[in-house]
Legacy VTK file of the C-alpha trace (Angstrom):
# vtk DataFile Version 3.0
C-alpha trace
ASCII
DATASET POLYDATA
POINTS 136 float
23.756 129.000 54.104
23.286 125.755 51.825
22.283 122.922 53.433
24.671 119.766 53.194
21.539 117.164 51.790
21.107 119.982 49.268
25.075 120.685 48.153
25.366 116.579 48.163
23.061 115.767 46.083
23.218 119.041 43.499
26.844 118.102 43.828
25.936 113.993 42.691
23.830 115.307 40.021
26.812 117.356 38.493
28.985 114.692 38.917
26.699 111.853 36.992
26.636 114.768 33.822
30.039 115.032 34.170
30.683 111.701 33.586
27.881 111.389 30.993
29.043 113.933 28.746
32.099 112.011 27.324
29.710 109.182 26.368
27.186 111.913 24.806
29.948 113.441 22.842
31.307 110.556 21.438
27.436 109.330 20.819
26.829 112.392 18.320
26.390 111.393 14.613
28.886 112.394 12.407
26.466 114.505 10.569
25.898 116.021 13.479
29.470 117.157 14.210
31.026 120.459 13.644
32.459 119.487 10.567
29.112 118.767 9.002
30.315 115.140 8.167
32.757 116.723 6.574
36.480 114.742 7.018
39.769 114.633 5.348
38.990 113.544 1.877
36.282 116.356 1.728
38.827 118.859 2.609
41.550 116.839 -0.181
38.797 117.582 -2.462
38.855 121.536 -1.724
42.829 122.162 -1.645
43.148 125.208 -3.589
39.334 126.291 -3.182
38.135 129.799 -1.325
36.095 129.576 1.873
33.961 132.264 2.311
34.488 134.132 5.905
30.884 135.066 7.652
31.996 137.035 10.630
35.190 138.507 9.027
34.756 141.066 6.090
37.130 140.777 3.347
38.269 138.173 0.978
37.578 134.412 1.270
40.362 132.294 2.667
42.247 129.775 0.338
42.401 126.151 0.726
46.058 125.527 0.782
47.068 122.156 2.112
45.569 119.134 3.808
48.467 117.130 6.525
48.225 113.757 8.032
48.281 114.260 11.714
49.778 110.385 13.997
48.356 107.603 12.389
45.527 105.910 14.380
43.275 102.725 14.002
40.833 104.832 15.794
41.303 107.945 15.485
41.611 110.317 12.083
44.124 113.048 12.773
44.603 115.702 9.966
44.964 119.442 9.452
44.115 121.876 7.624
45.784 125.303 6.468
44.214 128.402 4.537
45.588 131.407 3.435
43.948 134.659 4.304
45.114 138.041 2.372
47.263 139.816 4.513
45.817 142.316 7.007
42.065 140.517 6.755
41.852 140.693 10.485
41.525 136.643 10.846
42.201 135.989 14.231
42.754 132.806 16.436
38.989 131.764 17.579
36.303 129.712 15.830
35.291 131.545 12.412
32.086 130.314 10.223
33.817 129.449 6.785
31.445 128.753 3.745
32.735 125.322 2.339
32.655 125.549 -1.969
29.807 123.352 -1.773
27.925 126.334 0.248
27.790 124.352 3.591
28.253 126.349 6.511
31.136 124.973 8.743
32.601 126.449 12.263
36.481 125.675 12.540
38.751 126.736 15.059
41.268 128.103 13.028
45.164 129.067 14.789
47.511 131.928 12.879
50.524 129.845 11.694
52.893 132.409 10.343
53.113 133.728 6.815
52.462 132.235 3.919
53.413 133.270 0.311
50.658 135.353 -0.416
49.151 135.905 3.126
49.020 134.674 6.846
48.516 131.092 7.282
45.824 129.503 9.865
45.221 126.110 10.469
42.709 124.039 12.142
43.592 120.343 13.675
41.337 117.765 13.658
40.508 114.365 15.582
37.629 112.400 14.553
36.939 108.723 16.032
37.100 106.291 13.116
33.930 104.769 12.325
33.041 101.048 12.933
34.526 99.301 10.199
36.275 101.930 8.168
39.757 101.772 6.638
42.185 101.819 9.446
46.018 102.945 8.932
LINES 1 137
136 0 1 2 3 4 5 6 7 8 9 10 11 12 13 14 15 16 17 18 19 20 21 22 23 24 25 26 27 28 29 30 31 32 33 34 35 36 37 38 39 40 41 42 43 44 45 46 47 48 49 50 51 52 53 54 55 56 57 58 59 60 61 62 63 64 65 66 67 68 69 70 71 72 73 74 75 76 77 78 79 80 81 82 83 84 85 86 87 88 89 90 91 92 93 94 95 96 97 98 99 100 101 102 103 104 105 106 107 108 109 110 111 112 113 114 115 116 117 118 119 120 121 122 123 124 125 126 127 128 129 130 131 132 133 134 135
């Protein structure tokens, strides 16, 4: 049986990370992110380029569209939606994507129906604003 000194204060010390993790999350660099730094004007840049799948054989995704999520002063909200070839396998989960500039990147990507020459996926972003940057 636990003793109530121990459960209290195991129980405090979950409770101050708990509370700490919000602060380290929104601490981490933006090179440090899962987007690599990456926001919406890099993926402007790539509309119509193929990502390269790592854990899903078959042909790269395509690029196909970059959307404005709610305007924000603080926040960025876009997303983003790629084409796979039909029957590719490309479920919803987190897939590593090679970005055209050979950058490894990790996106949660969502089936969205189908798309002209494939299924469509998308991944939605929301990125804090940085101090001082162009706000809508």
């Amino acid at each position: 049986m636990i003793e109530r000194r121990r459960f209290l204060t195991s129980g405090t010390a979950g409770l101050v990370l708990a509370a700490a993790a919000p602060t380290l999350l929104f601490s981490v660099g933006r090179s440090e992110a899962g987007t690599q730094g990456y926001d919406r004007a890099s993926f402007d840049d790539w509309v119509g380029s193929d990502f390269a799948l790592r854990d899903v054989s078959g042909p790269p995704v395509r690029l196909r569209q970059v959307e404005d999520g709610p305007a924000s002063p603080r926040v960025e909200q876009y997303r983003v939606v790629f084409e796979a070839a039909r029957g590719t396998g490309l479920g919803e989960g987190t897939h590593a994507l090679v970005a055209p500039d050979g950058t490894e990147i990790a996106l949660f990507l969502k089936p969205t129906g189908a798309g002209p020459e494939g299924e469509l996926h998308e991944a939605v972003f929301s990125q804090l604003r940085r101090v001082g940057s162009a706000s809508c």
